[in-house]
C-alpha positions as CSV (number, residue, x, y, z in Angstrom):
1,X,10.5,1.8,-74.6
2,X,12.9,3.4,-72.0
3,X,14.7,6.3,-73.2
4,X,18.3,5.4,-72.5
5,X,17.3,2.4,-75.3
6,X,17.1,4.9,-78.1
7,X,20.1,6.1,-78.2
8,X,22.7,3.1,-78.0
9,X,26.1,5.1,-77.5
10,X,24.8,6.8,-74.8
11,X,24.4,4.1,-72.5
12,X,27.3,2.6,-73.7
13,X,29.1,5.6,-72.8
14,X,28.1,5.2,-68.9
15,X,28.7,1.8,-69.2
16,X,32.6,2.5,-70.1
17,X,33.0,5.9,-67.9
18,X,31.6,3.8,-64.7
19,X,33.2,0.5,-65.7
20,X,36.0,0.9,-62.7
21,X,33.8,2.2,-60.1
22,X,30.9,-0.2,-60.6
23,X,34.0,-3.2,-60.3
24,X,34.8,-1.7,-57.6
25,X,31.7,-1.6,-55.8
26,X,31.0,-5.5,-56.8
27,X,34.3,-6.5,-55.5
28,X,33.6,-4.4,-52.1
29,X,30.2,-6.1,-52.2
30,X,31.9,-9.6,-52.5
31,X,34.1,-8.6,-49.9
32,X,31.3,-7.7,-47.1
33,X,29.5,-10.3,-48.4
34,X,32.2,-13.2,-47.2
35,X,32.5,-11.4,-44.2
36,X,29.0,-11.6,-43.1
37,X,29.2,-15.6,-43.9
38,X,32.3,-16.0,-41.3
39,X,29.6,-14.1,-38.9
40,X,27.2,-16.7,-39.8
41,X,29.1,-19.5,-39.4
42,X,30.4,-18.3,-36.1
43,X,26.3,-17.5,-35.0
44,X,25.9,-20.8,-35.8
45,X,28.8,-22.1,-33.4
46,X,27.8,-20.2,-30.7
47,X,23.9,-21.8,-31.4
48,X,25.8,-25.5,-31.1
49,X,27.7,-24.5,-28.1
50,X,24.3,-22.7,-26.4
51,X,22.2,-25.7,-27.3
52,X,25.1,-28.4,-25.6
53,X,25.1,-25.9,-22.4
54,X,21.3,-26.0,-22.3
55,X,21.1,-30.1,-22.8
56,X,24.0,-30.3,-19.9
57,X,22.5,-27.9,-17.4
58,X,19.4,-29.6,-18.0
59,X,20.5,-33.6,-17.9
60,X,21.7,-32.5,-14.4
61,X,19.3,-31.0,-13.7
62,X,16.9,-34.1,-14.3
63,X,19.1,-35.8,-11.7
64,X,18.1,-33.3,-8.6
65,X,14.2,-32.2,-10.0
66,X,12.8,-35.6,-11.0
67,X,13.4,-37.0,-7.3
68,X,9.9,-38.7,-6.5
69,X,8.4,-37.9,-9.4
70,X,9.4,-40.3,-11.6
71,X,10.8,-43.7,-10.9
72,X,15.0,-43.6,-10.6
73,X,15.5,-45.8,-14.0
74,X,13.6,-42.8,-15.8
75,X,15.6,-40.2,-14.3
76,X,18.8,-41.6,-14.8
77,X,17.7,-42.1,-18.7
78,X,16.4,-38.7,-19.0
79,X,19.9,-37.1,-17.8
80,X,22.1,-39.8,-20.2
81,X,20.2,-38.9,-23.1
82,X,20.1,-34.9,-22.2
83,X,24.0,-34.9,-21.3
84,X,24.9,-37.1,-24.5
85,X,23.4,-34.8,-26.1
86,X,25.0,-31.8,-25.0
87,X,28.6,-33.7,-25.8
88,X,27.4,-34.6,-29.4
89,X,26.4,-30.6,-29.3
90,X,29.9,-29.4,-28.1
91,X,31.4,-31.7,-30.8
92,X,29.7,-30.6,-33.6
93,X,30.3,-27.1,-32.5
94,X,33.6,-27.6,-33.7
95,X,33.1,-30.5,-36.3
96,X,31.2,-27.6,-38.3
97,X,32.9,-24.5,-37.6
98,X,36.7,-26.8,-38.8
99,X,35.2,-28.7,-41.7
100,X,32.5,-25.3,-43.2
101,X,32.2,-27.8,-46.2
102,X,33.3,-25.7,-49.9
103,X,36.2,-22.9,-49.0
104,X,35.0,-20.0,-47.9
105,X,35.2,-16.9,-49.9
106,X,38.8,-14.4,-48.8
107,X,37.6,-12.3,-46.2
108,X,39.0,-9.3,-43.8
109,X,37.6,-11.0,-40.5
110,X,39.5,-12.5,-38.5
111,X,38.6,-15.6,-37.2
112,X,39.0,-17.2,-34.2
113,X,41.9,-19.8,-34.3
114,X,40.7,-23.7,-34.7
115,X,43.3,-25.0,-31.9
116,X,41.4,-23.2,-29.1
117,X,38.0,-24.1,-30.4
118,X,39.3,-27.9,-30.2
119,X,40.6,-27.2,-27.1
120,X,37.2,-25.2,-25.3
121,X,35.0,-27.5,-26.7
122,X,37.2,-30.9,-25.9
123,X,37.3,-29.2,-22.2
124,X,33.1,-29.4,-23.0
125,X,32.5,-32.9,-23.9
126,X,35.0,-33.5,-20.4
127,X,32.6,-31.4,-18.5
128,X,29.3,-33.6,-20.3
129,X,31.1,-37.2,-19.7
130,X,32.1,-36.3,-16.1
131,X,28.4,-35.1,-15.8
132,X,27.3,-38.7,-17.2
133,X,29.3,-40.2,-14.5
134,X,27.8,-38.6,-11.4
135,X,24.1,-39.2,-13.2
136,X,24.8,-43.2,-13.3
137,X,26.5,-43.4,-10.0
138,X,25.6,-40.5,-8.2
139,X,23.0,-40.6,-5.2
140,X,19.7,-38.9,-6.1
141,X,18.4,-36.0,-3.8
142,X,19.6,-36.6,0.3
143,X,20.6,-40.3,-0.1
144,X,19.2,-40.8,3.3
């Protein structure tokens, strides 16, 4: 057996002497800890917002690099689906960062406010359905 277990006031003792400073370590603990999840949870907006700039740049993209390879009905299907994405990306960018789920712990961080993520990402899924347009009735490489 250890030897702090052979003498019970002893540790008893330390338990009582350290009693604030180990509460106040836990609390401090709690504290960093609830900031590092409003770091996560922006990460993981950023992620939704990289991933809907990578689908869009890439749905137009499809429009101008599958010229002649592919036949025009595949192209135009390729870019809908890539640019859809992007705007169901940009929108649950902000679906998730607004709606986190249970409340998030009190933290020191402070977060970006929600109006201008609506408002940057809403700007987005403009951007993504303007995009759409010019795939489904744009001309395709020179137009002749």
């Amino acid at each position: 057996m250890p030897a702090s277990n052979h003498s019970g006031d002893s540790g008893s003792e330390a338990r009582s002497g350290n009693g604030a400073t180990e509460k106040q370590a836990s609390d401090r603990r709690n504290e960093l800890a609830a900031d590092r999840t409003v770091f996560a949870a922006e990460r993981t907006y950023a992620a939704w917002v990289r991933t809907g700039l990578a689908a869009l740049a890439s749905g137009i993209g499809a429009k101008a690099l599958l010229e002649n390879v592919v036949p025009e009905f595949l192209i135009t299907a390729t870019g809908t689906i890539l640019v859809l994405f992007s705007a169901f990306c940009f929108a649950t960018a902000v679906w998730r960062e607004i709606n986190p789920g249970p409340p998030p712990p009190p933290h020191e961080v402070k977060r970006l406010p929600p109006i201008l993520l609506v408002f940057v990402n809403g700007f987005l899924v403009l951007v993504a359905l303007a995009a759409l347009l010019g795939i489904w009735f744009g001309e395709t490489g020179s137009g002749g």
